[in-house]
C-alpha positions in Angstrom: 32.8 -6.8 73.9 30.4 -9.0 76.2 30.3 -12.7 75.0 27.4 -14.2 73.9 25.7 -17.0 76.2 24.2 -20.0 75.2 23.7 -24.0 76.0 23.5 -26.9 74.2 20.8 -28.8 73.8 21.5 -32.5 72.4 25.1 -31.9 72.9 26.6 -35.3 72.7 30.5 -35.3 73.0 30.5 -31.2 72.3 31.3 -30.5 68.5 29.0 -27.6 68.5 29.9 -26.6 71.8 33.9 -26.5 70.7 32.7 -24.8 67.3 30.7 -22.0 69.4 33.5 -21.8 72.1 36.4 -21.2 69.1 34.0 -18.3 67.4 34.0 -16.7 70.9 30.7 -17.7 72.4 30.3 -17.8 76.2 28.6 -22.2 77.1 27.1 -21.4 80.1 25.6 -25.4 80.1 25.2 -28.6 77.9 22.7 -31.0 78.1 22.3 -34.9 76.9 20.5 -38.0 77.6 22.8 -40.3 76.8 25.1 -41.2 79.7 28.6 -41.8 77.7 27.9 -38.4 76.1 27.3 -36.9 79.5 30.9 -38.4 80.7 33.1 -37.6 77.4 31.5 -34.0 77.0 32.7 -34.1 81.1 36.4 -34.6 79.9 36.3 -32.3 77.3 34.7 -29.0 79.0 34.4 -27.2 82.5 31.0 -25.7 82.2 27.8 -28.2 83.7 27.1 -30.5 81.6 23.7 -32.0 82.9 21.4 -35.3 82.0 17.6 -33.9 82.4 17.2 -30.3 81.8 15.1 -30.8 84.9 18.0 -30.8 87.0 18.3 -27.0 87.1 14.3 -26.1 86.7 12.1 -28.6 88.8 
């Protein structure tokens, strides 16, 4: 069965992303403002995790 994309918007250190991820659900990116956020949600995943959602449509 295909997997279900999605990204997260607001995703802060990625407890929706991890909760999505564990019920099978394919993160194809996360987004956050807040720089520490952007850095630990970095450790914890290996999909793009970006700071302006501008950084992918200009």
């Amino acid at each position: 069965m295909k997997k279900i994309k999605l990204i997260d918007l607001f995703s802060g250190c990625g407890g929706m992303s991890l909760g999505f991820q564990n019920a099978g659900f394919e993160i194809v990116s996360a987004y956050d403002n807040w720089q520490p956020a952007v850095e630990v949600y970095g450790r914890n995943f290996k999909h793009p995790i970006l700071k302006k959602i501008y950084q992918i449509y200009p």
